[in-house]
KOLTILO-765832 format. One record per residue (C-alpha): x negated, z, y. Coordinates in steps of 0.001 Angstrom, whole numbers, plus 524288, in hexadecimal, padded with zeros to 5 digits. Layout:
REM KOLTILO-765832
XZY
...
END
This chain:
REM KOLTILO-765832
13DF9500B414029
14B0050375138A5
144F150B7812F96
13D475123F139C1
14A685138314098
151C6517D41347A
146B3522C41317D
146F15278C13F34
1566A528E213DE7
1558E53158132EC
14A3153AD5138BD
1544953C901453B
15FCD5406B13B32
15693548971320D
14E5B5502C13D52
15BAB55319146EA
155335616314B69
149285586715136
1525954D4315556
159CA5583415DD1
14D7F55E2516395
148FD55213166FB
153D854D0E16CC1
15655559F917630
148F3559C817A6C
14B3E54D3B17F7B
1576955086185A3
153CA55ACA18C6D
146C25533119154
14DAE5482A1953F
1573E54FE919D55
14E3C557691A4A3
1464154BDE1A7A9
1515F542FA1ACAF
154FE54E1C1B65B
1482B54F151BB03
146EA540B91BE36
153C1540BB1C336
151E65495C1CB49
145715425F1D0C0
14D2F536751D1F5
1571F53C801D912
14E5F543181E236
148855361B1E76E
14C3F52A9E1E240
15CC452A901E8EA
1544D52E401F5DD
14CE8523881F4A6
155B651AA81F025
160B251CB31FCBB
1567551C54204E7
14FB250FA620263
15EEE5098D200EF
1614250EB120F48
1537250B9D21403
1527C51856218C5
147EE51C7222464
139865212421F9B
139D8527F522D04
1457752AEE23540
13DB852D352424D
144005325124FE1
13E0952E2725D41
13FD7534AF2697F
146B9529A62726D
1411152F9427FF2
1317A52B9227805
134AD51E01270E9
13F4C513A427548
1466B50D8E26AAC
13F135026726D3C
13326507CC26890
138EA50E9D25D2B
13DA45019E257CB
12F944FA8025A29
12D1E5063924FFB
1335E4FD8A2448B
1294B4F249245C0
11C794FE9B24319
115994FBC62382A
117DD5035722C02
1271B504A322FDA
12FE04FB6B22532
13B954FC9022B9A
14223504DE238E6
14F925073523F2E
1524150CD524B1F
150985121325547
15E12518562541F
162CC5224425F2C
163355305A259BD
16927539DD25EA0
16CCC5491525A8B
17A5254E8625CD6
17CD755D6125DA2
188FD55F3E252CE
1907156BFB25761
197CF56C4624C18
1991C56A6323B1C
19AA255C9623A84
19D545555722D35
199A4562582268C
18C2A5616822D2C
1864656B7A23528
1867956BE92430D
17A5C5687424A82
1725755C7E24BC1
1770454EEB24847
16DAC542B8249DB
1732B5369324E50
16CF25285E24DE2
172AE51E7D25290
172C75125B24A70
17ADF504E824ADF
17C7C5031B23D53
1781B50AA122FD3
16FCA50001229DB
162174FAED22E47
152AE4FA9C22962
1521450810228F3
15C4C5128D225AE
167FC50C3F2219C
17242515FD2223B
17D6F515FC21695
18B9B517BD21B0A
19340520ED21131
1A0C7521F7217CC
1A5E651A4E223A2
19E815130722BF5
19430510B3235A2
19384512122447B
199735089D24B9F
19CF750DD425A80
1989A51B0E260E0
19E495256A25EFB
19CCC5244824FD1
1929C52AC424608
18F5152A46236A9
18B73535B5232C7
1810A536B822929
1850C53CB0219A4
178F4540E421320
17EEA543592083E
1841953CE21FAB2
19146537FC1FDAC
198EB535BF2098D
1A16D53F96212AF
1AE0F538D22106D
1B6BB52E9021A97
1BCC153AA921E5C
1B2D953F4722742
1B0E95318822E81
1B5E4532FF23C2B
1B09E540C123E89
1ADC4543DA24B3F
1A07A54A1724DF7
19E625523F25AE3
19064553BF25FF9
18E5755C4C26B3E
18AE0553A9277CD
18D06544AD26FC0
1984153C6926D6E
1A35A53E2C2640A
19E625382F256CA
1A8885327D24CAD
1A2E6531EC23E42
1A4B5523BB2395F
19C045232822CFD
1933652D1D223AD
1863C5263521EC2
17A7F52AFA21A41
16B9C5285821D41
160F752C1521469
1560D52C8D21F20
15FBB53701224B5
15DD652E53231D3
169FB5365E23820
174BF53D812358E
17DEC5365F23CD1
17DAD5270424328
185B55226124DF5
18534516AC25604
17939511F925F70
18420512E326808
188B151EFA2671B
1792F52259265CA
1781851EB52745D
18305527B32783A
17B98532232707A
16E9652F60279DA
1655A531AE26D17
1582353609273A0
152A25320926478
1509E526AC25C7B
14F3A5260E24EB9
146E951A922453B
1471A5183723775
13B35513832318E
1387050E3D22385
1299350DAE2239E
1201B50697217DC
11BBC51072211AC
123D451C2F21268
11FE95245720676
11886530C420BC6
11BF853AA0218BE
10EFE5350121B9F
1128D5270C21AF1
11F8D5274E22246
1180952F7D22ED0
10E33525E422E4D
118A551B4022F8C
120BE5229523959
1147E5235023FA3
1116A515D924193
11ED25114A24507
11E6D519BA2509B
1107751804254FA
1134D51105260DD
11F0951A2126535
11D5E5235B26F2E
11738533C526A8A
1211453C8F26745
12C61531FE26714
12D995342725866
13671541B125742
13915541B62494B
1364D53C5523BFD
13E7553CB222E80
137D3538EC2228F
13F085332D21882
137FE5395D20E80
13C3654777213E2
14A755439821242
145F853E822023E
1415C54D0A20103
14BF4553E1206B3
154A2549F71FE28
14D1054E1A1F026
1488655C921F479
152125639C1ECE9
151F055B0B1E212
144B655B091E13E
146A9569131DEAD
14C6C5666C1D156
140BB55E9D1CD11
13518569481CA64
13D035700A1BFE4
14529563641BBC5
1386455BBD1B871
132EC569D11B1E0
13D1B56AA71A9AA
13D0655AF21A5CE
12DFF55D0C1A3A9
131F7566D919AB2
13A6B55FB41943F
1321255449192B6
125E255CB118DA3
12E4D564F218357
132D7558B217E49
126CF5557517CC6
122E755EDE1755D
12F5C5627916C35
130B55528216960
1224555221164EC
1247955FFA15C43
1318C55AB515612
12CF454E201529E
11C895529D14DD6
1261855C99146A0
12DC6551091416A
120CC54A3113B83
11B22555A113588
128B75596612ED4
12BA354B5712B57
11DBE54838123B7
125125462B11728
12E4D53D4A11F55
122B8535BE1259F
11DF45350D11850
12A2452EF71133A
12BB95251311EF1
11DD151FFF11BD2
11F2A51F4F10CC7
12CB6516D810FB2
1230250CCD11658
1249C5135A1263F
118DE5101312C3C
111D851B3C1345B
1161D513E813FCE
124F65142C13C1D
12426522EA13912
1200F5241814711
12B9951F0F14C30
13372524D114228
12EEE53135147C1
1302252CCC156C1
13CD05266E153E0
1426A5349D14F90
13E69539FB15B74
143B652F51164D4
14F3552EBC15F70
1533D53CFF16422
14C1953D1817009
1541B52E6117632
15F775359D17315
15A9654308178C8
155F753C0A18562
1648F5334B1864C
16AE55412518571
1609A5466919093
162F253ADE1998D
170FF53C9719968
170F654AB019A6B
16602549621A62D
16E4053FBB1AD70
17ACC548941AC15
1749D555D81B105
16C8F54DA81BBEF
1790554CB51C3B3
17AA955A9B1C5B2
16B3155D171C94F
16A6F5506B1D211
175AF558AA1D944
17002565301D878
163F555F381DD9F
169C5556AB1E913
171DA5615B1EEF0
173B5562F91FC6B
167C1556A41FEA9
16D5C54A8B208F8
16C2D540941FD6D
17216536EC207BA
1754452AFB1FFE7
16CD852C751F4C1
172D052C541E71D
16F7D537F81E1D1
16E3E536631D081
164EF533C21C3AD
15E905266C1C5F6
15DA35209E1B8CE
150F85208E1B649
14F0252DB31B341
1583152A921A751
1514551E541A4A8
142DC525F51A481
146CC52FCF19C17
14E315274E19338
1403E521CF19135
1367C52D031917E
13C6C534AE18934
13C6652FF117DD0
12EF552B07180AE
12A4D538DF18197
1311D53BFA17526
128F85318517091
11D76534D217476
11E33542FB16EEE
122D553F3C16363
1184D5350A161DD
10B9353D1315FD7
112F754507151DD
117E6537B914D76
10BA15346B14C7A
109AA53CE214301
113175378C13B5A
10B9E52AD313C18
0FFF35307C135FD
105795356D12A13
1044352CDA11CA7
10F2252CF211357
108EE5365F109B7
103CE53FB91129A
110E5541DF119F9
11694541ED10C44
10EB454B29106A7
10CD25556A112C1
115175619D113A0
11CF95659911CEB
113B85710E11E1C
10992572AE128E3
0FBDC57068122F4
0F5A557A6F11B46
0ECD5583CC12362
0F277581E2131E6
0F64E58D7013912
0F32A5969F12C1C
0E83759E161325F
0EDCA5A24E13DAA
0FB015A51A133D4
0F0375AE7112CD2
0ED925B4E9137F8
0FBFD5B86013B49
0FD415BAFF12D5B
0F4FF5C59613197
0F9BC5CC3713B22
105855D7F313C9C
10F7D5CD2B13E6D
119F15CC3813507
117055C1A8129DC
121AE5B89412F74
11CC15BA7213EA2
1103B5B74D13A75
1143E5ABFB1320B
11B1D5A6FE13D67
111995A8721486A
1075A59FFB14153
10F64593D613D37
10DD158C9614ADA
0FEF958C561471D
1039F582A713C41
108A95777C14577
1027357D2615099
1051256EF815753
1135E57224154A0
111C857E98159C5
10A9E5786F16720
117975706B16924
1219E57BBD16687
1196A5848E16F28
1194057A6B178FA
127705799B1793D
12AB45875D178F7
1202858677185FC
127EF57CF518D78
1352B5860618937
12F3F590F118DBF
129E5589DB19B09
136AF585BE19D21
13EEE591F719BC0
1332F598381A4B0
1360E58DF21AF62
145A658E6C1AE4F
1456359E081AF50
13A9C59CF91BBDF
144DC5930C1C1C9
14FC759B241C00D
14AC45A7801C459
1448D5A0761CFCE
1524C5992A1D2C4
15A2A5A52B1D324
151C15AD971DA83
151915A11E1E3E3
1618A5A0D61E30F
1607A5AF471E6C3
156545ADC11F19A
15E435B6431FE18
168AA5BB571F5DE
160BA5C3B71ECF4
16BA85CF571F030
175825C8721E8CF
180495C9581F510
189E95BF931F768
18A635B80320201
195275AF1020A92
192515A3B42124A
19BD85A16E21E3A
19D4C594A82243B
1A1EA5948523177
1AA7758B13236EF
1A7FD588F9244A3
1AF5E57D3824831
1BC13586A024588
1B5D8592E824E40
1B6545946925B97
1AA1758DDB262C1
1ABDF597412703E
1A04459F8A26E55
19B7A59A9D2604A
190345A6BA26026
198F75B228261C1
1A23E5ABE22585F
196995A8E724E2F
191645B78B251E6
19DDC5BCAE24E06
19FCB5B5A224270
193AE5BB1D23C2B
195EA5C857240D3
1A2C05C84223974
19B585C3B422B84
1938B5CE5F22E0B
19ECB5D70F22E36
1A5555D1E82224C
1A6E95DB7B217F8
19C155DC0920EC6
193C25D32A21896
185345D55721775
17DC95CB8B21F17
180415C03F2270B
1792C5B390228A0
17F535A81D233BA
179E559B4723217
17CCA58E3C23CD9
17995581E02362A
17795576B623D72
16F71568AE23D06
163C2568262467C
1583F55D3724A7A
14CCF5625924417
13F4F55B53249D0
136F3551052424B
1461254FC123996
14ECC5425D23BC8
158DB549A423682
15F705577623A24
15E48564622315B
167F056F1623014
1638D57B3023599
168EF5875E23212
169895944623C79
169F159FB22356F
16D855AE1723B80
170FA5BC17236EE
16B995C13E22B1D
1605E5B7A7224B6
15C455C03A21C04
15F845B8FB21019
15B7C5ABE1216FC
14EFA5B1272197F
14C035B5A020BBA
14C5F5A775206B7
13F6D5A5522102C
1332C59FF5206CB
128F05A0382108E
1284B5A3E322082
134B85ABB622512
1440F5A9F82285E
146945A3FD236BB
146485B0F123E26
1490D5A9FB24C90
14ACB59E4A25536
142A159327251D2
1408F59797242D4
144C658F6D237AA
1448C5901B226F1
14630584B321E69
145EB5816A210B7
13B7357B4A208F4
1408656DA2206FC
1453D56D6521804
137CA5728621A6E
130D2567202105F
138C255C4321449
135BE55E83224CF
128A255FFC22209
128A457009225E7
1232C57B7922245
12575589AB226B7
11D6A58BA623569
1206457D5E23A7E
1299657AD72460A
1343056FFE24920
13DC656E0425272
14D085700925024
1564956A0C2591D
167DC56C4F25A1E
16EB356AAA26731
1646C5630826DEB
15B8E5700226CAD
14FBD57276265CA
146F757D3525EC5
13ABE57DD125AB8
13C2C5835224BCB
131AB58997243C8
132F658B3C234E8
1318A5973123101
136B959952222EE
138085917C217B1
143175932A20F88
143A4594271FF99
14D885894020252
1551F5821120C05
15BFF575FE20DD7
1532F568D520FB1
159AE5677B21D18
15A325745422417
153AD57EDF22D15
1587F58C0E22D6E
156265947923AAE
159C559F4724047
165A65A2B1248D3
15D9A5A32F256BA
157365938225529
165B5591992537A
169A05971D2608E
15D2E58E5326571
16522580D826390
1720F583F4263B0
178A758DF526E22
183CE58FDD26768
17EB85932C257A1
18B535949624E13
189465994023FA9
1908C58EC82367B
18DAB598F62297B
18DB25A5BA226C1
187E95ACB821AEE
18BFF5BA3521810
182DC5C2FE20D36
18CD25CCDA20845
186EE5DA98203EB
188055DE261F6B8
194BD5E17C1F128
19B715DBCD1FC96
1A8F55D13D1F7A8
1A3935C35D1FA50
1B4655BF861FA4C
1B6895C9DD20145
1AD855C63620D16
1B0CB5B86820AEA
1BF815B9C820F79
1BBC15C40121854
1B27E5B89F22160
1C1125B02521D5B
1C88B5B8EC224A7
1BFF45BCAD23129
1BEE15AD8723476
1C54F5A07322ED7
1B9B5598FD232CA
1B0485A08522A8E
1AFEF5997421C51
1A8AE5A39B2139D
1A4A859F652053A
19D725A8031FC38
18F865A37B1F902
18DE05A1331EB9B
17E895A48C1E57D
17AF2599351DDFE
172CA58E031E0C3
172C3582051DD28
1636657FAA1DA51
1638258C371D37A
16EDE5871E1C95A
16A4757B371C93A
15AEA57E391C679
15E2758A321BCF4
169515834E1B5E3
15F1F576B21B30C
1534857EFE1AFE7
15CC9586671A6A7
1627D57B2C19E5F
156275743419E18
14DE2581DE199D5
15A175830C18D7A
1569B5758018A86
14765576AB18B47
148FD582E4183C2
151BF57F10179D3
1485A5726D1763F
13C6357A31177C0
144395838A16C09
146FA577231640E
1386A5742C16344
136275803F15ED4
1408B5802915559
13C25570771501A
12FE95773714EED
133F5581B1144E7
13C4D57A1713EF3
130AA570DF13A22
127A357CE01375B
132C15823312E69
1346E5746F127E0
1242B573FB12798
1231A58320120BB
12E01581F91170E
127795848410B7C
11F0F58F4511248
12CCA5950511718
132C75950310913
1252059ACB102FA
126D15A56B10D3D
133F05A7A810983
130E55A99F0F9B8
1278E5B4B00FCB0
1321B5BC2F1058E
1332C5B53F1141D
1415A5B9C211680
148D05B1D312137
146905BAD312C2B
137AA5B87E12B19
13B2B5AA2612A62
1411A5A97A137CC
134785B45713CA4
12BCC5AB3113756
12FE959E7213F01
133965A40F14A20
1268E5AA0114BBB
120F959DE014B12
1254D5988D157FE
126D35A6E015E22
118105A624161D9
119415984A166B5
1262959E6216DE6
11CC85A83417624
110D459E561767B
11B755957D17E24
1218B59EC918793
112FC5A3C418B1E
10F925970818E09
11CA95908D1937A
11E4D59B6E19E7F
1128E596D81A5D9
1173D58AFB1A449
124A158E631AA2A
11EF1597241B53A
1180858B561B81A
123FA580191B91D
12C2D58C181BEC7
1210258B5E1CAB1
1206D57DC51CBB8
12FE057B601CD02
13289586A71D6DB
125C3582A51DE8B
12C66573631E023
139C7575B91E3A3
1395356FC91F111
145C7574681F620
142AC581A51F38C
1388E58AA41F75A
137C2595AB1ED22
130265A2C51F166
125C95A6B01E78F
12E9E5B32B1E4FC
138045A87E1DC4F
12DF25A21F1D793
127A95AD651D0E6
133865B2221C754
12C405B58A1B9FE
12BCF5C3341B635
1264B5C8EA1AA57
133675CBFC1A418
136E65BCFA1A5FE
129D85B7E71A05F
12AD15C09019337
13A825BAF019177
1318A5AB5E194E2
1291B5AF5718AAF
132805B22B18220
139DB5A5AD18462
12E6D59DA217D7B
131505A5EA16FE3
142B45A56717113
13ED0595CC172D7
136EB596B4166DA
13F845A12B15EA6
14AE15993216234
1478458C8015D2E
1427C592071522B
14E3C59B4814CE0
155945907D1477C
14B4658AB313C58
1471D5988013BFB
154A159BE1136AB
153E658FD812ED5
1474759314129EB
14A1E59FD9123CA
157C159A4711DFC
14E2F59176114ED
14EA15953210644
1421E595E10FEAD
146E058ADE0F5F9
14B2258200100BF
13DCB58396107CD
13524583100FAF2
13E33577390F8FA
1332A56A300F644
134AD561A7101C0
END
């Protein structure tokens, strides 16, 4: 094994181009692939993991106290099929008038509980501490991190209840409540609901945990059961948006993983048919053919563990930044949010096995090859491959070098297979990375296709006079309007309402004036044009178990609606309805805007309008909307360093691949050169040789990209893109594709082409 060792060492130092190839390919492979699986970690396994530490609820089910005692509900524990219960706890819904803790006005739900831990639902304190007397509440922080002592002792006013004092923030993964107070205080409330949590036995399927819920509550009373949260919905809404990432992430690894594939086998069968004369010497020094195999293997391992250590490292340090892309704005609650480190450990292992395995099949090669035969062969091609179909060019119009050219790749046309292949997958990929852009950007644009700026207004209504809270909201929008440079106005109320067959509440966002941009971001039915119309995104929509036509009930200020969707939007957030104005003025007599957004025609001073809406009120806070998006950065910026990557190793196994066919035809490149080839016709020559593969590739690898481009935009869960961005290839854009395949191929060629026609005749007549 030392000399086996010693040999490999000195391939490594002697063969640095191929050590370098291989050792990108792997990096880039390996780095693609550990984001993809840590993404898929991320988007299940921290969910899974708080929830099991805080036993959280399969169900979180609310009974209607007037149908089912609590006595009943708790005989509900002992069902069969149910693991473990808590409850009944008193719940209650308070009306909140105002912002409270930077949360929305609207509906808060209350439960009632004596202490955080039990069976089911153990709830994890963050800051301060749990209730102890009435008149106290935790509030629940669905977020990473905690609020801050600074906020304990805040008092929280709900219309028609008792004064609450915050004691404590904590945080529930079954999303049981947003706030907890005493059974006590409970009492005082007069809760006309209870709520259980149930673990049940087998809780894997929607269709398992109703046929649980089912069977705990067989022997209640009909109708007692109000509503039902599944834990599963809140796992979705917890991964949906970074479940987004993983279509093109695991693309993109595929990619990766197939390319270097292919360019490992090519450098390494390239390696055996240039190295005969070294196999030959290996075997003559006493190697046996199963120590030139692992001479061989050894070479290519040794680049490719150093290529994948580099890709870990460099996948674990740019996960950070997607893990936050992709967890923006989702209640993680308190589940640790990074790369697991398996991911690392898998890659670390399959890696080089791949590498292995490509390698293995042209190492075999070597293992075939006696002593005298490998000592004896050329480095030539054998005689008669690829020369009739060189005849035929020879035959042709085409210059002599062209033609020359065109019909080497019929010499080693498994060579050729394997460059072609690559310069497919190049191809494929810049095809997918332009669809996604073009497709992100024209999604970034959707509604503000005119280009016009636009201001957002908050309005701070604790600080404004609450005397007659319509005229003074009328009047505020009537003075945007008359702004200078003011083009259209759009008032939105945003507040937190009960939304039926939910546990917990949704935002819900009232929406008047002009809609007009709103309405353009509408994939399928229409904009809410009245009272009892609603739109909602694709993952809100998924996640409740809607579609556009059904009907549920919303309820703020001990009122209710009956609410039909109507419109699904191209996006939305997980967690909210948008309405119009006039379902608004259904629940709530006295409807205040809390935000403003102001379209400004064209040509119109965005700074100028900004401390104009300063001056005409103190409570308006205006800040200029800026047009990027996070997803589209984030998506584009990824597909874009990965596709330079791809690209850039798909051009290296073109270039190992001339670089061997000029090291295979030196003596037919220096007998060309004694009967005139001047240097010019050197550099034609070989880059005509992979120019055909170059447009063989980019006809083949654009199908190929239409095709992942499809399958990505058709699985992004959060987002619902209208066919209209979906179909973004034009014939001017699929000529510059095709192209692509022959700059990948021209461009890894140049450089031995240059070297090539630099050669002297003696130095490539030179005996070998």
């Amino acid at each position: 094994m030392n000399a086996v060792w010693r040999a490999s060492r000195a391939a490594v130092r002697h063969r640095r181009l191929q050590t370098f190839v291989i050792g990108l390919v792997v990096l880039c492979a390996t780095t693609t692939v550990l984001l993809g699986l840590g993404l898929l970690t991320a988007a299940s396994a921290p969910f899974d993991k708080a929830f099991d530490q805080q036993r959280g609820a399969h169900t979180v089910a609310v009974f209607d106290l007037g149908d089912a005692s609590r006595a009943q509900l708790a005989r509900t524990a002992r069902r069969p099929g149910v693991e473990a219960a808590a409850g009944p706890f008193g719940q209650a819904v308070l009306d909140m008038p105002e912002d409270w803790l930077w949360m929305a006005p609207g509906s808060l739900s209350v439960v009632g509980r004596a202490d955080p831990d039990g069976p089911v639902d153990r709830i994890r304190l963050l800051e301060g501490r749990w209730v102890g007397a009435p008149g106290e509440v935790v509030v629940n922080w669905p977020v990473g991190g905690t609020p801050g002592p600074g906020l304990l002792g805040t008092e929280l006013k709900a219309r028609g209840a008792p004064t609450l004092t915050v004691v404590g923030f904590a945080t529930s993964m079954s999303k049981s409540a947003g706030a907890w107070v005493s059974p006590e205080e409970m009492d005082r409330l007069r809760p006309t609901t209870a709520q259980m949590l149930y673990r049940f036995t087998n809780a894997a399927t929607e269709q398992q945990l109703r046929t649980g819920l089912t069977t705990a509550t067989a022997e209640l009373p009909a109708d007692s059961l109000t509503t039902a949260q599944s834990y599963l919905a809140l796992k979705r809404a917890f991964s949906a948006q970074a479940d987004a990432y993983l279509p093109f992430m695991t693309l993109f690894g595929v990619l990766g993983l197939v390319l270097s594939a292919l360019i490992v086998g090519n450098v390494v069968s390239g390696a055996v048919v240039s190295g005969h004369r070294h196999i030959g010497v290996l075997k003559s020094l006493g190697f046996t053919p199963r120590q030139v195999v692992a001479v061989y293997l050894t070479m290519v391992c040794v680049p490719a563990l150093v290529g994948c250590a580099l890709g870990v490292l460099v996948g674990n340090a740019v996960a950070g930044p997607v893990l936050r892309a992709a967890f923006s704005g989702i209640e993680t609650g308190s589940a640790s949010i990074g790369v697991s480190w398996w991911p690392s450990a898998v890659c670390l292992l399959s890696m080089p096995a791949l590498v292995v395995v490509a390698a293995l099949i042209p190492a075999v090669r070597a293992h075939r090859l006696s002593a005298a035969q490998a000592i004896t062969a050329g480095t030539a091609p054998r005689a008669g491959r690829g020369l009739r179909v060189q005849r035929r060019l020879g035959g042709t119009r085409l210059q002599r070098a062209v033609s020359l050219g065109l019909g080497q790749p019929f010499a080693r046309p498994g060579r050729s297979l394997l460059t072609m292949a690559a310069i497919v997958l190049g191809v494929a990929t810049v095809t997918l990375t332009t669809g996604l852009t073009s497709t992100m950007v024209a999604y970034e644009k959707a509604g503000k296709s005119d280009g016009a700026a636009r201001i957002q207004v908050q309005a701070d209504t604790s600080t404004r006079g609450r005397a007659a809270p319509e005229a003074s909201d009328r009047q505020t929008e009537q003075r945007l309007r008359s702004l200078p440079g003011a083009d259209r106005v759009t008032a939105r109320a945003l507040t937190k309402v009960s939304l039926s067959g939910a546990a917990q509440t949704v935002f819900a966002n009232f929406y008047r004036g002009d809609t007009q941009d709103l309405a353009s971001a509408i994939v399928e039915g229409h904009w809410p044009a009245g009272a009892g119309e609603a739109a909602a995104g694709p993952a809100f929509l998924r996640q409740h178990g809607l579609s556009v036509g059904d009907r549920v009930t919303v309820r703020l200020n001990g009122r209710q609606a009956p609410v039909t969707i109507v419109g699904e939007l191209m996006e939305g957030n997980a967690q909210a309805l948008d309405f119009d104005w006039r379902t608004l003025a259904e629940l709530d007599p006295t409807p205040q805007a809390a935000e403003y957004t102001i379209r400004l025609a064209p040509g119109a001073d965005p700074q100028r309008c900004v401390e104009a809406i300063g001056a005409a009120d103190p409570a308006l806070r205006p800040t200029l909307l800026r047009s990027d998006n996070a997803a589209t950065t984030t998506v584009v910026g990824f597909s874009s360093v990965f596709t330079v990557l791809l690209t850039a190793v798909a051009a290296l196994g073109v270039f190992n691949t001339v670089l061997l066919n000029i090291r295979e035809r030196r003596r037919d490149l220096g007998m060309l050169k004694s009967i005139g080839m001047i240097p010019r016709q050197v550099m034609v020559m070989t880059v005509s040789s992979v120019a055909a593969l170059g447009v063989v590739g980019g006809l083949l690898g654009i199908p190929l990209g239409i095709a992942a481009h499809r399958l990505v935009v058709d699985h992004v869960g959060v987002v619902s893109f209208p066919e209209s961005m979906k179909q973004v290839w034009h014939m001017p854009q699929l000529a510059a594709l095709i192209l692509s395949g022959v700059i990948i191929a021209v461009l890894g060629a140049l450089v031995p082409a240059r070297s090539a026609a630099r050669l002297t005749i003696a130095e490539v007549l030179h005996n070998e």
